[in-house]
N, C-alpha and C positions, 0 to 999 in steps of 0.2 A: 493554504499556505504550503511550499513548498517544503521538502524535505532539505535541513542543511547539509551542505556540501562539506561541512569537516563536523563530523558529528561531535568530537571531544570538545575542539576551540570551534563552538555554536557562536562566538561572538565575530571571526573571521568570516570574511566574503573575499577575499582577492586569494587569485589560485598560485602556486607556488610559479618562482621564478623562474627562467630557464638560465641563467647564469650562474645558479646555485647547483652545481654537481660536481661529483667527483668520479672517477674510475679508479678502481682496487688492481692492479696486477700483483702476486705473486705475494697477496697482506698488503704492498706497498703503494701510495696516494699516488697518482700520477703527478708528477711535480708541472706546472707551466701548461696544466692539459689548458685548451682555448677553445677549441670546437669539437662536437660529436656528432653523427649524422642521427638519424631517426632509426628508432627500432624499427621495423615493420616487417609482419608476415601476410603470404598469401596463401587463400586457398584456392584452389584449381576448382571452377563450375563445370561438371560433368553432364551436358544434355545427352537424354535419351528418351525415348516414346515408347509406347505400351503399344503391341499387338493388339489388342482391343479397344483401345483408346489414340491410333493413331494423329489427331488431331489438335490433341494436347503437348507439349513438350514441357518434360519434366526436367528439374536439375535438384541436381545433389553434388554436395562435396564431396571433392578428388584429393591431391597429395595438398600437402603444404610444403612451401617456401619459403624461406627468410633471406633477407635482401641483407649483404655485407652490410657491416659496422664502417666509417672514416671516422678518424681521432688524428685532431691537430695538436703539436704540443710547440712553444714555444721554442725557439733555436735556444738550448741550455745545455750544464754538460750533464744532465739527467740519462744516460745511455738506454734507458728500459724499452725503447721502440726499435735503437739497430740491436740490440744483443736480444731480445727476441727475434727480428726480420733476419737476421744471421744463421738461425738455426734453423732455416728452411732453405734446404739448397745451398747450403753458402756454410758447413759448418769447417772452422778451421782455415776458411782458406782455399778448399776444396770443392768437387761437388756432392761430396758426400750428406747426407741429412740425418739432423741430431731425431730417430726416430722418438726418443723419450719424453722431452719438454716441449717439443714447438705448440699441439695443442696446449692448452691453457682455460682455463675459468673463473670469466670476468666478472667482475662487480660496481655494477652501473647503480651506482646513490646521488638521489636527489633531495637537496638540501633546502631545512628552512633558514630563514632570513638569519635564525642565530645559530647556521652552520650544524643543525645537529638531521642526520638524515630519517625522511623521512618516506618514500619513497625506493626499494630497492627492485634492481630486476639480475638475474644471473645469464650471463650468456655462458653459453657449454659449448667446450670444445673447440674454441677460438684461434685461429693461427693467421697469422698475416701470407698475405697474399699479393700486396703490395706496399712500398718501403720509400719514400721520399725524402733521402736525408737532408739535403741543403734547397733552402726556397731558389726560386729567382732573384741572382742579387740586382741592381740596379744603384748607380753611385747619384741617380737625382732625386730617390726618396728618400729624405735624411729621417721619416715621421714613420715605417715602414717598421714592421718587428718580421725575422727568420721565424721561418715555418717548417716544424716536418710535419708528416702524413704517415699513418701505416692503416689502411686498410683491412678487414679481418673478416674472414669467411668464417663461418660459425655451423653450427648443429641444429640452433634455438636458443629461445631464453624464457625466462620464468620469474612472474614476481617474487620477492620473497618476504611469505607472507607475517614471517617471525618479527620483519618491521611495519611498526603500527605507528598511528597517529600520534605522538608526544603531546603531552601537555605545553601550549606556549604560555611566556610568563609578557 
């Protein structure tokens, strides 16, 4: 038999949603968040061969990479995506950059079915890098919702292991 996949709730089998999450900016929920892209890092395969062993090629891992964050929110008057995308390059008005706040450290939760999270990962050091404040309007999709976009180049990210499996009822 195999080993359960949620060892606390041994009576669940179906794996958490993907429509159940939240992102944290600055303690605050994202209000109208709608789409997230994928976490993903990579690592760099390093071939090299032995003097002695010419005929083998060996590999080992090189640096690692993490591929930008995209976060869709809703067209609301929630401001948390320009007044961060504002403070790179753009502070005041100017081209001066707010060097104190624009990094940032995210809080990516993923939620069960009764909203309580259960799954966390931290992205470090976060700053937008790209800013999409108004979608494409179009006056023949009446069924259509505004979209903005901000993009986020990061450092890495990291479970956090202090959230564990809750009890479901």
């Amino acid at each position: 038999m195999a080993a359960p996949i949620f060892p606390v709730n041994t009576h669940r089998y179906d794996p958490y949603r993907t429509f159940m999450f939240q992102v944290v900016i600055d303690g605050q929920v994202v209000a109208g968040l709608r789409k997230m892209s994928v976490l993903k890092k990579t690592t760099e395969a390093v071939k090299w061969r032995s003097a002695g062993d010419p005929a083998h090629e060996r590999v080992m891992p090189g640096g690692t990479s993490y591929e930008p964050v995209t976060l869709e929110q809703g067209l609301t008057h929630d401001p948390v995506f320009e007044t961060w995308a504002n403070l790179v390059n753009n502070f005041k008005g100017n081209a001066a950059m707010s060097l104190l706040n624009y990094r940032k450290d995210i809080t990516l939760n993923v939620l069960n079915l009764q909203g309580v999270p259960v799954i966390s990962y931290m992205l470090h050091r976060a700053w937008v890098s790209e800013y999409q404040a108004l979608p494409e309007f179009d006056a023949g999709t009446m069924n259509a919702v505004g979209i903005q976009t901000i993009i986020l180049q990061h450092e890495g990210w990291e479970r956090d292991l202090a959230i564990t499996e809750p009890t479901e009822s």
